[in-house]
C-alpha positions as CSV (number, residue, x, y, z in Angstrom):
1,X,148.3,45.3,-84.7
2,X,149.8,42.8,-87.4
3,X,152.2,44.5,-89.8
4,X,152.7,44.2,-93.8
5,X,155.3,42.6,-95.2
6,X,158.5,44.0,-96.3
7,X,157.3,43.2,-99.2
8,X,153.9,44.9,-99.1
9,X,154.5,47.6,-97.0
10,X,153.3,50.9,-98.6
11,X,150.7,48.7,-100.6
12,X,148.9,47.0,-97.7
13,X,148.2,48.0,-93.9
14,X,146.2,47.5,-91.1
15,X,143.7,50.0,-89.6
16,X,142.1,49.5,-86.2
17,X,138.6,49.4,-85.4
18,X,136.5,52.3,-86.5
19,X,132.9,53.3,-86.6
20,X,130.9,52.3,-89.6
21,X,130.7,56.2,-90.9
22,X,134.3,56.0,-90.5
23,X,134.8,52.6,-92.4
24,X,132.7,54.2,-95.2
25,X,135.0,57.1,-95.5
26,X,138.2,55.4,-95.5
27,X,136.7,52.8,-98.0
28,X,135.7,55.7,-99.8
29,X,139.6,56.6,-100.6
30,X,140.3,53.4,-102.0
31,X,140.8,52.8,-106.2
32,X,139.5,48.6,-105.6
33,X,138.0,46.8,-102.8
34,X,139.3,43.1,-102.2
35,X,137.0,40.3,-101.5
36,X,138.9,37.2,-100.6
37,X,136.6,33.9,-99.6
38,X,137.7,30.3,-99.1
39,X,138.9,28.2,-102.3
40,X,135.3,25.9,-102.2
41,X,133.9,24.6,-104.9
42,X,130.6,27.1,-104.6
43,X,130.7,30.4,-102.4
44,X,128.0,29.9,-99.9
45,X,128.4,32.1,-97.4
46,X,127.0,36.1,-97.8
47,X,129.9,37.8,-97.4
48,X,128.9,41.0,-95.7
49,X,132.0,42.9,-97.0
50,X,130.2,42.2,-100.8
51,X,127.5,44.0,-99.2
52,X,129.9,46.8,-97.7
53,X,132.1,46.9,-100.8
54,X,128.6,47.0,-103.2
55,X,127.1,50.2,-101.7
56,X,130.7,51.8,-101.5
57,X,130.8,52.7,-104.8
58,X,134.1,51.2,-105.9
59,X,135.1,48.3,-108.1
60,X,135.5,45.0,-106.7
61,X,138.4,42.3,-107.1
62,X,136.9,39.3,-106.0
63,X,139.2,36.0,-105.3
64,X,135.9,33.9,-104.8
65,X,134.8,30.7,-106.7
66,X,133.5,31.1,-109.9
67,X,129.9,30.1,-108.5
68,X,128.0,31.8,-105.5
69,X,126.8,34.6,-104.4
70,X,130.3,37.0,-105.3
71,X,129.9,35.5,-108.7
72,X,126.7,36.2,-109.2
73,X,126.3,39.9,-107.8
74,X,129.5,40.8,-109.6
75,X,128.1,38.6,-113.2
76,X,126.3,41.9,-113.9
77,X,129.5,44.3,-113.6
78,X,130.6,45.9,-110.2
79,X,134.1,44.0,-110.2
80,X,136.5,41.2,-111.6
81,X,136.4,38.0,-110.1
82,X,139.0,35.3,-109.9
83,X,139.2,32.3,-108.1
84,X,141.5,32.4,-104.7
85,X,143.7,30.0,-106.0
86,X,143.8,31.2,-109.7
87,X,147.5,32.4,-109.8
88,X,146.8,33.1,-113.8
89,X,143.4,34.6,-113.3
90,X,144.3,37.2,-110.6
91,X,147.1,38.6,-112.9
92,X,145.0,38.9,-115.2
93,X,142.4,40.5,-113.2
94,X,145.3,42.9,-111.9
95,X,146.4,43.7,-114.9
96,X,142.8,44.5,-116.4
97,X,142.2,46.7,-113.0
98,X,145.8,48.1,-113.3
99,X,145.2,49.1,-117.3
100,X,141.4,50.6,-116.6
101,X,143.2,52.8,-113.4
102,X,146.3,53.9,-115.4
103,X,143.4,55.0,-118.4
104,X,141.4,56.9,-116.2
105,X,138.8,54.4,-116.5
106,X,138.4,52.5,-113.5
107,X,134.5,53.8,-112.6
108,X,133.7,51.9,-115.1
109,X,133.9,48.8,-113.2
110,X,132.4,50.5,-110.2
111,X,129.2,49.0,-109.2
112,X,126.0,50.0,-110.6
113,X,123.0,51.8,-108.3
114,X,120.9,48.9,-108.3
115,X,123.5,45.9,-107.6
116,X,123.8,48.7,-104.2
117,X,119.8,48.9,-103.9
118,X,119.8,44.9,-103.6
119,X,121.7,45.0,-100.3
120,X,120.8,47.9,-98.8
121,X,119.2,48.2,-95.6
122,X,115.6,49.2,-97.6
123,X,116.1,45.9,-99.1
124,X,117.5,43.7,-96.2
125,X,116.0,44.6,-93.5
126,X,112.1,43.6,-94.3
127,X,113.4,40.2,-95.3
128,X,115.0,39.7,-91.8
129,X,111.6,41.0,-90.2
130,X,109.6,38.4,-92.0
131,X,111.8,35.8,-91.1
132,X,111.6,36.9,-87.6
133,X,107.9,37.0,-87.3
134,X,107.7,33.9,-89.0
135,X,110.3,32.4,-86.7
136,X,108.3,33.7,-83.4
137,X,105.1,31.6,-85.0
């Protein structure tokens, strides 16, 4: 298993594998989830951690490009985003998430119920079905 850096350590470790009850729970423990994607021009990809980190109930610090799919779940509160690259805008970010934790005020960046609801399994799952069926036509 990798190790932090000097550095880092005490800030950043590695867990191994767990079930997903378990993931939930340690996630659970967390003040922010991190999202980091690729430094493209437009996040394409569904990132199922956004998914994971949405339904988790914590705020989300997003280094993702400014448009996609991070951008536009977390447009509507939940997180801060800043791009991967964006030395200036992930200090700021930091800083905002730093000032909101040491105020006792850092649920109020926490993802609302309904930006959950959209990626649930109630709301997944019968999209994947149709495509299936449609798929075995």
């Amino acid at each position: 298993m990798p190790e932090a850096p000097p550095s880092l350590a005490g800030v950043v470790s590695f867990e191994p594998s767990m079930p997903p009850g378990a993931v939930q729970a340690w996630m659970s423990e967390a003040d922010v989830a991190l999202l980091v994607e690729a430094n493209l021009e437009e996040g394409v990809f569904f990132p199922s951690k956004l998914s994971d980190y949405l339904t988790g109930g914590r705020p989300i610090l997003a280094l993702s490009p400014a448009r996609g799919v991070a951008a536009d779940f977390l447009a509507s509160g939940g997180g801060v985003l800043a791009g991967p690259e964006d030395v200036a805008g992930i200090a700021a970010a930091l800083e905002r998430l730093h000032g909101l934790w040491r105020a006792g005020r850092l649920a109020e960046l926490a993802p609302r119920p309904e930006q959950a609801a959209a990626v649930s399994a109630a709301a997944v799952v019968p999209i994947y079905e149709r495509a299936f069926q449609e798929a075995a036509r």
